[in-house]
N, C-alpha and C positions, 0 to 999 in steps of 0.2 A: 504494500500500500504506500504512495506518494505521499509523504506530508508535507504540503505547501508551507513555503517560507524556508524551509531550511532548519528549522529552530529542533526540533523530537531528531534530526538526522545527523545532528552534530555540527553541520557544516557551520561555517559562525555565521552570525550575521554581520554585514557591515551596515557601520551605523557614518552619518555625516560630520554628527559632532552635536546636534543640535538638539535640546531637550525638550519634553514636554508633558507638563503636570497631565493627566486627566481625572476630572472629578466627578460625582454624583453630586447635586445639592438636594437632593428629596429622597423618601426612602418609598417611593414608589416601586420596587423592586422588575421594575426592567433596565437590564444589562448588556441585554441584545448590542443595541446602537452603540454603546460607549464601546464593549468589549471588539466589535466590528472594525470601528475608529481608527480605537487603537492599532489591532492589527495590521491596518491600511499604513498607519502612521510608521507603525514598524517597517512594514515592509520597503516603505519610502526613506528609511533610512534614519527614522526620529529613535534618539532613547526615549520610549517611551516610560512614566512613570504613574502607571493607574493605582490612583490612591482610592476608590472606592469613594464613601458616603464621609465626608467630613464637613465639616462646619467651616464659615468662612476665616474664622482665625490660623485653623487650622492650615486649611487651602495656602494665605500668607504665610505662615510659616514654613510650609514644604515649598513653596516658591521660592522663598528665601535663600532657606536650607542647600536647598538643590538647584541654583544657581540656573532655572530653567530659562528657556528662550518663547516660552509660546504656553497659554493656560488654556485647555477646552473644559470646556461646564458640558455637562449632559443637563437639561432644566424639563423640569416637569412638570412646568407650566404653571411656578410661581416665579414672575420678573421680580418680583420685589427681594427673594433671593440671591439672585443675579445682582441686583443693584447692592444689596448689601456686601457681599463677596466684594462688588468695585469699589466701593465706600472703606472696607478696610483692605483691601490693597493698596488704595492709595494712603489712606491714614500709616500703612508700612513703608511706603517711597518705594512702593516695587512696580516698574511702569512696563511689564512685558503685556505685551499684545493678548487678547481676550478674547476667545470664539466661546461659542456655545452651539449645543443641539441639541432636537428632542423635540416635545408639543411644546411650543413659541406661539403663543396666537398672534396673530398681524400686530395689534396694536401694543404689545412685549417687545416683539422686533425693530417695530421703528425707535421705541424709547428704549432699547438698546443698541441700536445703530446710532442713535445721538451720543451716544456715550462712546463710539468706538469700538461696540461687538460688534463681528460678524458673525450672521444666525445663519442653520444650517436645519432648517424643518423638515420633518419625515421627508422622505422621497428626494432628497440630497444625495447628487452621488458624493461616491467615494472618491473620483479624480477631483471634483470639485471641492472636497473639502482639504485633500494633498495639498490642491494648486493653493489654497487661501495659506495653509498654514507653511508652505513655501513661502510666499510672496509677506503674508505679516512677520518668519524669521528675516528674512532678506533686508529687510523694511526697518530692523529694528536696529538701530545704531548701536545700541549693549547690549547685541547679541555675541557671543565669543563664541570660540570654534574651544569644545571643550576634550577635546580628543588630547588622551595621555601623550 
């Protein structure tokens, strides 16, 4: 049996250099999308670091911590969540670039686009959300190439 990616077969994976938190902020228990994501993200070359369901202090703190390049939110269709998470990320001075995805209703997404998210609702592909979180590391002047 083939295992996509390379990862069960030994073979390494190579990564670019570039990090990236993924988070839950609800405890709606779907995994699907984020674990998806991720994978995608992997495969494109991100260390990925899927923290699961944390709280937004938290979130800042592994951002912090782990000197990431790029934060995705899974949201479950509470913005005001979302907005909290950007309220204290910036109350930390940690200013990496912030996607999110999941059920975003239209009027979450525009008041998260004022603020700098880019949303990624059901039926997003997976090159499309590669290309943004290309284009938001690329984009981000304190991004560093974190490769030993």
């Amino acid at each position: 049996m083939e295992v996509p990616g390379g990862l069960l077969t030994g073979e390494p994976v190579r990564t670019h250099g570039k990090r990236v938190l993924m988070a839950k902020t609800s405890l709606d228990g779907h995994w699907r999308g984020i674990n998806v994501v991720s994978r995608a993200l992997r495969d494109a070359g991100y260390e990925v670091i899927l923290a699961g369901m944390i709280n937004a202090d938290t979130i800042a703190r592994v951002a912090g911590d782990e000197d990431v390049d790029l934060i995705g939110l899974n949201v479950g269709g509470r913005v005001e969540v979302v907005e909290r998470i950007l309220d204290t990320l910036a109350s930390e001075a940690i200013t990496v670039p912030v996607f999110a995805g999941g059920t975003i209703p239209h009027y979450a997404a525009d008041r998260l686009a004022a603020r700098g998210v880019e949303c990624f609702p059901p039926g997003s592909t997976l090159e499309a959300i590669v290309e943004a979180a290309d284009r938001l590391t690329a984009a981000d002047p304190a991004a560093s190439d974190h490769t030993p």
